[in-house]
TITIDO-170246 format. One record per residue (C-alpha): residue in one letter; chain; residue number from 1; x, y, z. Coordinates in pm, whole numbers, plus 50000, padded with zeros to 5 digits. Example, Ala and Ser with C-alpha at 12.3 -4.5 7.8 and 13.67 -1.06 7.14 Angstrom:
! TITIDO-170246
{site a A 1 {51230 49550 50780}}
{site s A 2 {51367 49894 50714}}
! end
This chain:
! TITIDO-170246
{site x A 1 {50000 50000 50000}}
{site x A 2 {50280 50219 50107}}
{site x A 3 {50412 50211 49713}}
{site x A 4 {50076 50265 49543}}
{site x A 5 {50031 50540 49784}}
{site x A 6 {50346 50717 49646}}
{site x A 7 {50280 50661 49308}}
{site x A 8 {49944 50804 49321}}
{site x A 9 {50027 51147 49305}}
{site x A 10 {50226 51114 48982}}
{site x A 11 {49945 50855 48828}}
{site x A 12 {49661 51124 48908}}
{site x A 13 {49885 51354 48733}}
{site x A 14 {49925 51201 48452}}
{site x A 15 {49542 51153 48380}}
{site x A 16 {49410 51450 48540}}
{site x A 17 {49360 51651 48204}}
{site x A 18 {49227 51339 48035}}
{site x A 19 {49002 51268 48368}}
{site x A 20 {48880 51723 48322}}
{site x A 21 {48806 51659 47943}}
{site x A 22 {48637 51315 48031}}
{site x A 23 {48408 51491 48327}}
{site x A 24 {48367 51746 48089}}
{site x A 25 {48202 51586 47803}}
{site x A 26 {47997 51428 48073}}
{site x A 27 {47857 51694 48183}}
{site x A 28 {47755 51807 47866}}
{site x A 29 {47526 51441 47779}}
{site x A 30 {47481 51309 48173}}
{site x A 31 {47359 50984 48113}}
{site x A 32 {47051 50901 48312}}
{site x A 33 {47200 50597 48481}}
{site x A 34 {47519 50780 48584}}
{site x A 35 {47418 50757 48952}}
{site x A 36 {47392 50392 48918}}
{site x A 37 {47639 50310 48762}}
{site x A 38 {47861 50497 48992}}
{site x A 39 {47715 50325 49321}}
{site x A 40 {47816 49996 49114}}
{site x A 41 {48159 50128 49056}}
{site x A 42 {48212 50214 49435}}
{site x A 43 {48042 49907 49544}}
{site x A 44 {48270 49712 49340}}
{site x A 45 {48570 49840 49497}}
{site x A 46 {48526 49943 49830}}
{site x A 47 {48406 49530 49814}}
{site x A 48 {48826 49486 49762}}
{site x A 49 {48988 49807 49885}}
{site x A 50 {49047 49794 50274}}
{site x A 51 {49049 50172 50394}}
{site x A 52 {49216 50075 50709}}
{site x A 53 {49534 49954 50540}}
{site x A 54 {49581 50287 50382}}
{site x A 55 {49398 50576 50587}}
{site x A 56 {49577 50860 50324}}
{site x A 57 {49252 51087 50372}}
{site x A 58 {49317 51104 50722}}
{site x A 59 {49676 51152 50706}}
{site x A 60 {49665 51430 50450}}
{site x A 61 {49334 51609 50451}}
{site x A 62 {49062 51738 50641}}
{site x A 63 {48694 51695 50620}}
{site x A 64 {48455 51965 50684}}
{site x A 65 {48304 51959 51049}}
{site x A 66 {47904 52090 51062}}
{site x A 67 {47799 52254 51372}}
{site x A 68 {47636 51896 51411}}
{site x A 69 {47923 51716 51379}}
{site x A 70 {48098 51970 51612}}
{site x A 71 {47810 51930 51889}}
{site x A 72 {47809 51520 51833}}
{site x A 73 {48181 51447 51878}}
{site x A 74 {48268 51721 52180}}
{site x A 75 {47958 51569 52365}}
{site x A 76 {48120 51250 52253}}
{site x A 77 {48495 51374 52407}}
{site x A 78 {48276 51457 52698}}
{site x A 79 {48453 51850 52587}}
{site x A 80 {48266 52202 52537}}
{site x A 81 {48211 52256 52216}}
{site x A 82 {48393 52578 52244}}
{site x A 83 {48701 52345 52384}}
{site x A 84 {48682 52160 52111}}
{site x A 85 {48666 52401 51859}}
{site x A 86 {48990 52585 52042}}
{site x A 87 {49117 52216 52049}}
{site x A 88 {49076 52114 51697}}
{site x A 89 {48946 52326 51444}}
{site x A 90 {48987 52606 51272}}
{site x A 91 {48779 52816 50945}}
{site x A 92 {48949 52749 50639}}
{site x A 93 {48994 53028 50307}}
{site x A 94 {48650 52922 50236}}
{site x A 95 {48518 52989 50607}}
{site x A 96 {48491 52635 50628}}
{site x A 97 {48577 52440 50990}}
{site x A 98 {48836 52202 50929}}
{site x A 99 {49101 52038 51157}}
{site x A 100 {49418 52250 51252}}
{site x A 101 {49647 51986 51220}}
{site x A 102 {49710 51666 50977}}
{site x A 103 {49725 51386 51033}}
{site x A 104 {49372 51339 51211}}
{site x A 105 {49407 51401 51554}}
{site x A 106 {49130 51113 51627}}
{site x A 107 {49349 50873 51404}}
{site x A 108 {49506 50582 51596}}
{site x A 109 {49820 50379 51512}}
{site x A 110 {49637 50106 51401}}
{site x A 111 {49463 50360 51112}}
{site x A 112 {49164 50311 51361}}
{site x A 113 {48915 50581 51379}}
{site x A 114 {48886 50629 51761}}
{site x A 115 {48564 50905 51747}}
{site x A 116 {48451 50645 51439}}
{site x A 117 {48113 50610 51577}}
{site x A 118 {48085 50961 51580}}
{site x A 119 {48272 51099 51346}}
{site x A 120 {48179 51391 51061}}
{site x A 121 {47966 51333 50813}}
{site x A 122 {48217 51377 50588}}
{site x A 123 {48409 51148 50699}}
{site x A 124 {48166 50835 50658}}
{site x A 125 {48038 51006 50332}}
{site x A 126 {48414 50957 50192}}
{site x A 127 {48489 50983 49897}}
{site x A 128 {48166 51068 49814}}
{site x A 129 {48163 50849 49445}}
{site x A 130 {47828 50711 49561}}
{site x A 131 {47680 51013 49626}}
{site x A 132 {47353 51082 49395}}
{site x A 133 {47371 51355 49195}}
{site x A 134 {47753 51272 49118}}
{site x A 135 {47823 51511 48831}}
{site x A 136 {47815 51778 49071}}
{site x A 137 {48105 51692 49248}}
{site x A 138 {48363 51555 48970}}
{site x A 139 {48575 51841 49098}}
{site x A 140 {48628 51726 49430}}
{site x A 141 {48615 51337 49263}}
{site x A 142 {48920 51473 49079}}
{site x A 143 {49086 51608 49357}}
{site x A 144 {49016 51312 49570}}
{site x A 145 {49204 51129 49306}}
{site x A 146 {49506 51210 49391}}
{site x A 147 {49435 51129 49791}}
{site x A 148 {49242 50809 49782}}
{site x A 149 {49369 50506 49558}}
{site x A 150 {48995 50370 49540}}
{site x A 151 {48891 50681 49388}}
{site x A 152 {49115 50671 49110}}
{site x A 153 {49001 50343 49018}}
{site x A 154 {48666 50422 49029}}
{site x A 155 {48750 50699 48795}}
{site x A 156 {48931 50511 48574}}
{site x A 157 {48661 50216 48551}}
{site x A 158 {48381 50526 48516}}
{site x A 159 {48592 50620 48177}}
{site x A 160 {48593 50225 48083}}
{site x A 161 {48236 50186 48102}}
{site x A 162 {48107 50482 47999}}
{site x A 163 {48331 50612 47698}}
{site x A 164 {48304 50905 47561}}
! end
């Protein structure tokens, strides 16, 4: 895992303005089925890809926290919110509250999710390629690329089945 998760960077790369042209012409002719045929395409490898043995999202990025999120895991930490927020998080460019500090602060050694139960929405919505309405997000699909191995393959198996 270690390997693919070096190369991945440099393989996202190297498709990304095939992958922008690809998401492109999609957007123009969005097939109907795209939403279903993207839940296949995640089912399909999240089925063989075993998050816990590479954990890159949580090493390298950070989701966005709702006020929900923020009220569910301090109650959680058994923490004032505004302890946790001092903690934790900070507002991003994009006035956004993400984490302060990468990796995860609620990521164990064992690339264990120790506030899993509770933990954003973002989080357990990651990488979002099942998400309906899909062609919305093929920025942040793209972006994700380059962070989460699954992803790319989904991308790449997206631009098998469905060429344009």
């Amino acid at each position: 895992m270690e390997q693919r998760l070096q190369e991945l960077p440099k393989l996202s790369k190297e498709k990304m303005v095939e992958s922008r042209k690809y998401f492109a012409r999609l957007k123009k002719r969005t097939p109907k089925n795209l939403d279903l045929i993207m839940q296949d395409l995640h089912e399909e490898e999240f089925a063989k890809t075993d998050c816990l043995s590479c954990a890159n999202c949580c090493k390298t990025t950070s989701p966005i926290f709702t006020e929900k999120d923020i009220q569910r895991i301090s109650k959680h930490l058994r923490m004032k919110e505004i302890q946790f927020m001092k903690n934790y998080i900070e507002r991003d460019e994009d006035d956004f509250y993400v984490l302060k500090s990468s990796p995860c602060p609620f990521l164990d050694n064992d690339n264990e999710c120790f506030i899993y139960d509770v933990r954003p929405k973002a989080c357990g919505e990651y990488p979002h390629t099942n998400r309906r309405k899909f062609i919305q997000i093929t920025d942040l699909t793209l972006k994700n690329t380059e962070i989460c191995p699954a992803t790319y393959e989904i991308v790449e198996n997206l631009k098998k089945k469905l060429p344009k």
